[in-house]
C-alpha positions as CSV (number, residue, x, y, z in Angstrom):
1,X,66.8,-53.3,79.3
2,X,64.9,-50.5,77.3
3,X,60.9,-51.4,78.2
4,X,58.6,-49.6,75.4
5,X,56.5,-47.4,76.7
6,X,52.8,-47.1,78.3
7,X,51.6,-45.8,75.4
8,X,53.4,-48.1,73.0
9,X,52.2,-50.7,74.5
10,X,48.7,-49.6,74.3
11,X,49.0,-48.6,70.7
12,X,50.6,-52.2,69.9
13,X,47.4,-53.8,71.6
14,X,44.2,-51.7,69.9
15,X,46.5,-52.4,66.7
16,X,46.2,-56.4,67.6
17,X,42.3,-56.2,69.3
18,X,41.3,-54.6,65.7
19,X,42.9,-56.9,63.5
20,X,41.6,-59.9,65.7
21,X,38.1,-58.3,65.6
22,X,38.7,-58.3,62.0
23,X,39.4,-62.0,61.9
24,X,36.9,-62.8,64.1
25,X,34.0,-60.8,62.0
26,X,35.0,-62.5,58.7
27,X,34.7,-66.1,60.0
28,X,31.6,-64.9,61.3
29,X,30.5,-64.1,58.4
30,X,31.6,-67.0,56.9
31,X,30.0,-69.3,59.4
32,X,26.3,-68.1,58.5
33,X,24.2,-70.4,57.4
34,X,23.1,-68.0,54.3
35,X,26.3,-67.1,53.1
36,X,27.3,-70.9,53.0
37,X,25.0,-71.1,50.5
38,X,25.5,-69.4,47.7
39,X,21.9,-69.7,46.2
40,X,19.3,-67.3,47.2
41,X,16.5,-69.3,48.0
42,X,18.7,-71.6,50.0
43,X,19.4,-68.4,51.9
44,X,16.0,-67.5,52.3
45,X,15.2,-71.6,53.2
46,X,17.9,-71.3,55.7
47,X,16.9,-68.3,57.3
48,X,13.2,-68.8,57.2
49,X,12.5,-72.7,58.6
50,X,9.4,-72.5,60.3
51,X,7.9,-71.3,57.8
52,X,9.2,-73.5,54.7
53,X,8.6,-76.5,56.8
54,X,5.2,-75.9,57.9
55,X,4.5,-75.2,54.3
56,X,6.1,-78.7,53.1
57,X,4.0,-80.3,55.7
58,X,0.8,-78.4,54.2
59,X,1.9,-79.6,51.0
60,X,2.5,-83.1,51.8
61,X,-1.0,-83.8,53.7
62,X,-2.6,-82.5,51.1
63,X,-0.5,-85.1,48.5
64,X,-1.4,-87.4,50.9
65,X,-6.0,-86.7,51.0
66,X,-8.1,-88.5,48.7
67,X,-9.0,-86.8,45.3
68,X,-12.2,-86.6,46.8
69,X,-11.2,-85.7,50.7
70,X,-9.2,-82.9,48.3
71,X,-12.0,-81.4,46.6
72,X,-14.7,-81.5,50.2
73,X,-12.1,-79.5,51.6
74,X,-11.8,-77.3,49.1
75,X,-15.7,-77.2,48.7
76,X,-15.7,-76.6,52.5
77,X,-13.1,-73.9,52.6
78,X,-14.2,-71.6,50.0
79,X,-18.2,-71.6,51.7
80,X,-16.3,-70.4,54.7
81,X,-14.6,-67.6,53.3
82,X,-17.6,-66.7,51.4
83,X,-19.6,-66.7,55.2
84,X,-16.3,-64.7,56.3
85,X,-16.4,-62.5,53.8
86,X,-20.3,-61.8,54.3
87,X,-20.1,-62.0,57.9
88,X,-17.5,-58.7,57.2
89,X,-19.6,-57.0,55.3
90,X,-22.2,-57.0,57.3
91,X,-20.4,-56.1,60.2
92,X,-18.8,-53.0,57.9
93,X,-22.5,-51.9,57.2
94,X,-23.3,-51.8,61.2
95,X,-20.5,-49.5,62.0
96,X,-21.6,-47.3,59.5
């Protein structure tokens, strides 16, 4: 019987562990979810659904108010950024 060497037999297996790894990384890299989809805003859907769905959730309760709910929230909003932005100001003027 003629056995291979030690150091054959290591060669043979890195050449095997690489070419798995290689296998391995491109069905990885297959199997994410933004390279399934080709599109790039399904990409950034995919990878960003927190946020997306929080702001379809905005969207649809505010489909959902009253024209008029709408427009006192909108009314109600914009005084309090104006009182924000004030309220900034003057606290910009004090640390001066």
């Amino acid at each position: 019987m003629n056995k291979p060497s030690l150091a054959a037999r290591r060669a043979e297996l890195v050449e095997r562990c690489a070419e798995q790894r290689t296998g391995l990384a491109y069905e990885l890299q297959s199997l994410r979810p933004s390279n399934v989809l080709d599109h790039p805003l399904a990409g950034y859907v995919a990878g960003h659904k927190k946020l997306v769905l929080g702001a379809l959730g905005a969207g649809l309760g505010m489909a959902l108010l009253r024209r008029k709910r709408l427009l006192a929230l909108a009314a109600s909003g914009t005084s309090a950024w104006r009182m924000a932005q004030g309220a900034l100001a003057m606290l910009a003027r004090l640390r001066r």
